[in-house]
C-alpha positions in Angstrom: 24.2 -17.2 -86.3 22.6 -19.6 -88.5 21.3 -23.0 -87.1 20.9 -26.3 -88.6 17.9 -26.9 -90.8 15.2 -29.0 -88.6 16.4 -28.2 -85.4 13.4 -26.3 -82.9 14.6 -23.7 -81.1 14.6 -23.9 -77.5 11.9 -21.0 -77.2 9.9 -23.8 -78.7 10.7 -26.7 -76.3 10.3 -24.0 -73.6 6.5 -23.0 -74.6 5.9 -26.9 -75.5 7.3 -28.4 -72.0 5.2 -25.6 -69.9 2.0 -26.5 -71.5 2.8 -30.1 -71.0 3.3 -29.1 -67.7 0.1 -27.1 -67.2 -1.8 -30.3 -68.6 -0.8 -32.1 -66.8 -1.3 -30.0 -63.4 -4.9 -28.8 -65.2 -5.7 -32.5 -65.3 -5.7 -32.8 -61.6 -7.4 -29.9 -61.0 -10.2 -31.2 -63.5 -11.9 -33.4 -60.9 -12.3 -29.8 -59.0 -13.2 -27.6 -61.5 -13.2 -27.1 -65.2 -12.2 -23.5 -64.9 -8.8 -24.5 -63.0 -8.1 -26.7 -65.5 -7.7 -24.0 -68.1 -6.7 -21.2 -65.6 -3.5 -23.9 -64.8 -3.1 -24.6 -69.0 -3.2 -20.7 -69.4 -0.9 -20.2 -66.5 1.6 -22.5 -67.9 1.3 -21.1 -71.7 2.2 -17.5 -70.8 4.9 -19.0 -68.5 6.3 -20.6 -71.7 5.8 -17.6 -73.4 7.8 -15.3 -71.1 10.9 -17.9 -70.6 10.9 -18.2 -74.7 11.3 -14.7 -75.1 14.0 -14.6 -72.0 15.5 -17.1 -73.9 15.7 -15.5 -77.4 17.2 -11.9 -75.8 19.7 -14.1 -74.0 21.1 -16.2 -77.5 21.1 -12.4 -79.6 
């Protein structure tokens, strides 16, 4: 199945809208500690990571 030249993937918007997500939760955790802040971005990356691949096995 070919796609449309310049269209992302939605593996992409899934591992781009978790990290936005874990910025934006590490942010408030910034005041606390520094370490929670990239625990939470870290967190929210591999989260991305493991609904793009659930993603990709489900569109094959």
């Amino acid at each position: 199945m070919k796609e449309k030249p310049g269209k992302i993937h939605s593996a992409a918007w899934a591992v781009g809208g978790c990290t936005l997500i874990g910025l934006g939760a590490g942010l408030t955790l910034l005041h606390y500690s520094a370490l929670a802040f990239v625990g939470t971005l870290l967190a929210c990356i591999g989260l991305g990571l493991v609904i793009a691949a659930l993603l990709t096995r489900k569109s094959q």
